[in-house]
Each structure stands twice: as C-alpha cells, then as structure tokens.
C-alpha positions as CSV (number, residue, x, y, z in Angstrom):
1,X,-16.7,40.9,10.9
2,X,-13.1,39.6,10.5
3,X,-12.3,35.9,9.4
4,X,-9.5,36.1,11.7
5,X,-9.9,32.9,14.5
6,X,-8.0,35.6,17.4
7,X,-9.4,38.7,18.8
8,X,-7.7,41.5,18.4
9,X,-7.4,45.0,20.7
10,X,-9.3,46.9,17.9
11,X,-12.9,44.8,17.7
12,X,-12.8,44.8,21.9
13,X,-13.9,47.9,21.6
14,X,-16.5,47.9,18.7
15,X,-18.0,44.0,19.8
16,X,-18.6,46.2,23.3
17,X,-20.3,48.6,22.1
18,X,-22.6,46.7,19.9
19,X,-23.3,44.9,22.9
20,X,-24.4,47.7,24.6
21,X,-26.4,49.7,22.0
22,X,-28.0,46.5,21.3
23,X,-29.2,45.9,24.6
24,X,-30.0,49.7,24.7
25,X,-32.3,49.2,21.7
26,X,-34.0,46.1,22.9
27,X,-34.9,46.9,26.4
28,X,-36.7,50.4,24.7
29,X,-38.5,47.6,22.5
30,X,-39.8,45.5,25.0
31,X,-43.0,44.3,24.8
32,X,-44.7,45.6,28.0
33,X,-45.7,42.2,28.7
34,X,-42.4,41.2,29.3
35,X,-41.9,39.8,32.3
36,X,-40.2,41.7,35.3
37,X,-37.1,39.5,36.1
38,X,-36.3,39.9,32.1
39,X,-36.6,43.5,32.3
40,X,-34.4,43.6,35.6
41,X,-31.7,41.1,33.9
42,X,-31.4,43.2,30.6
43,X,-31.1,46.4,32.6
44,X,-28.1,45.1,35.0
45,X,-26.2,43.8,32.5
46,X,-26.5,47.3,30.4
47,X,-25.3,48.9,34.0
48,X,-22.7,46.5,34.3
49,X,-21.7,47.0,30.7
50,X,-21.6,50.5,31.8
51,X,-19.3,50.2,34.4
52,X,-17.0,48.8,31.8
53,X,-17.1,50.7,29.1
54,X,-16.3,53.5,31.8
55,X,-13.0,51.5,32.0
56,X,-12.4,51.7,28.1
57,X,-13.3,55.5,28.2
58,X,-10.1,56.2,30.3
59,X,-7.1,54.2,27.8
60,X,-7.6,55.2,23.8
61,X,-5.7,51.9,23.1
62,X,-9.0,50.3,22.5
63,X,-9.7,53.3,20.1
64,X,-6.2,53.4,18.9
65,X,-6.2,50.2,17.6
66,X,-9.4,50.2,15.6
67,X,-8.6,53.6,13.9
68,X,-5.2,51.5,12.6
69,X,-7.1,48.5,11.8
70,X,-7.8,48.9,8.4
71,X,-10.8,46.8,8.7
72,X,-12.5,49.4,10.7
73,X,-10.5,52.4,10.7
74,X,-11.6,56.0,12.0
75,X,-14.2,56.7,9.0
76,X,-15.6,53.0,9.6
77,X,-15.7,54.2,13.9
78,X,-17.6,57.0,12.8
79,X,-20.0,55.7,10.8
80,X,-20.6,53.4,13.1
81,X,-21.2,56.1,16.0
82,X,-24.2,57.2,13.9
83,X,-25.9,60.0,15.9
84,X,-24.1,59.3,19.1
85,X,-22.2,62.6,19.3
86,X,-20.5,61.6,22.4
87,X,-19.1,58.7,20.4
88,X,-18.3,61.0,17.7
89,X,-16.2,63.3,19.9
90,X,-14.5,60.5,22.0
91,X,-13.6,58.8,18.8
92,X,-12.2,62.0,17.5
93,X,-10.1,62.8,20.5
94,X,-8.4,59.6,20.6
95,X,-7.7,60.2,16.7
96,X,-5.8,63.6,18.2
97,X,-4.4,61.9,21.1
98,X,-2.9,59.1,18.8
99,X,-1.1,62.3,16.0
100,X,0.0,63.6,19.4
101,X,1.9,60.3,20.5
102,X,3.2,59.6,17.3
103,X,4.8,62.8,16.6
104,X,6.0,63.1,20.2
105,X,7.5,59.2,20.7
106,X,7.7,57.2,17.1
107,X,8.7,60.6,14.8
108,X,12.8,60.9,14.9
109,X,14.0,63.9,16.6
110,X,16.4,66.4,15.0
111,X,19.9,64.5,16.1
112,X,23.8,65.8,15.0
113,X,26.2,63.6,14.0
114,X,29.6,64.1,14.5
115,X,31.5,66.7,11.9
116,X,28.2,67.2,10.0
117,X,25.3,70.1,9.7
118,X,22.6,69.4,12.1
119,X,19.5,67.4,10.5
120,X,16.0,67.7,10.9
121,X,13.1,65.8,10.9
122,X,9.2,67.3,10.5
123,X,6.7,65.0,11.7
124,X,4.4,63.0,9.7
125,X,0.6,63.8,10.0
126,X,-1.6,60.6,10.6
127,X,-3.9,60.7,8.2
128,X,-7.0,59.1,9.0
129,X,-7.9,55.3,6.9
130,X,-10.3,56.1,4.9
C-alpha cells in the first residue's frame, strides 16, 4: 500500500475488491459454530458490496486509473485477479477501452496549416506498465 495520506481513484477500486474477496473467503471459513446473526451480517454486507461493485462495473475510470498508476498498473491488476477470470477479462477490456479513448480524444488529428503539405499524426499504442 501507498504512503500517500489521500486516496486516490486508482486504490478505490483495488481496497473494494479486497474487501469483498476477503469477506468471500472468510464467510467460506467459518467455523460452523459461528453464530447466526454473524453469518447474516457478513453475508449482507458481501450483498451490499455487490451492489456496489455493480456500480464500478459500469465506469472503467476506477480501472483506468489503476492501470496508470504505476504503483499498481495492469500487470500488478492482473496478478492480483489470480484465477478470477471474470476479473481477468473486465480488467482487460478496460485496458482496450482506455487505447480506444486515447487514440480517439488525447492523440492529435491530422490538421493543415495554411500554405503547407497536410501533416499526419499515427496514434501512439498504450503500452501496458509493466
């Protein structure tokens, strides 16, 4: 984790879903002795999680960010994903989605300037942080 005293867009997304594999992997680890109303707290707030993370599912700003941070970057997001293919694929179509946007909005477009040859520009591939 960062030293940083601020939170920043890009560990939103990977402190949320620590929190919810974490509670994933502890209610499948209860003891079954636990008592009920623990069980039934643990479980609504993985729902509730849930319901939020549905919410990060449908911006890749959250993803965005963390495949620029270079403290976590898209290799570090993958890793991170483990087995969780789903993860895996999300992660990587927010990667596309982000070359898309930058080649479509932050690359210049071809332009002519007055009394010259027209000039070109290609667009730069975003190459994963590795």
């Amino acid at each position: 984790m960062s030293t940083a005293k601020e939170a920043t867009l890009s560990f939103v997304y990977v402190i949320f879903k620590g929190l919810q594999d974490d509670l994933k992997k502890n209610l499948a680890e209860l003891p079954n002795d636990t008592p009920q109303h623990v069980r039934n707290a643990l479980t609504h707030t993985h729902r509730k999680l849930s319901d939020y993370y549905y919410k990060y599912d449908q911006s890749p700003l959250y993803v965005w960010a963390a495949i620029l941070d270079p403290r976590m970057n898209y290799s570090g997001l993958r890793t991170d994903a483990g087995d969780d293919q789903a993860s895996k694929e999300h992660i990587d179509s927010c990667l596309q989605r982000l070359k898309f946007h930058y080649n479509t909005f932050c690359v210049p477009h071809p332009h002519v300037a007055p009394n010259s040859s027209t000039t070109t520009s290609t667009p730069i591939p975003l190459v994963p942080l590795m």
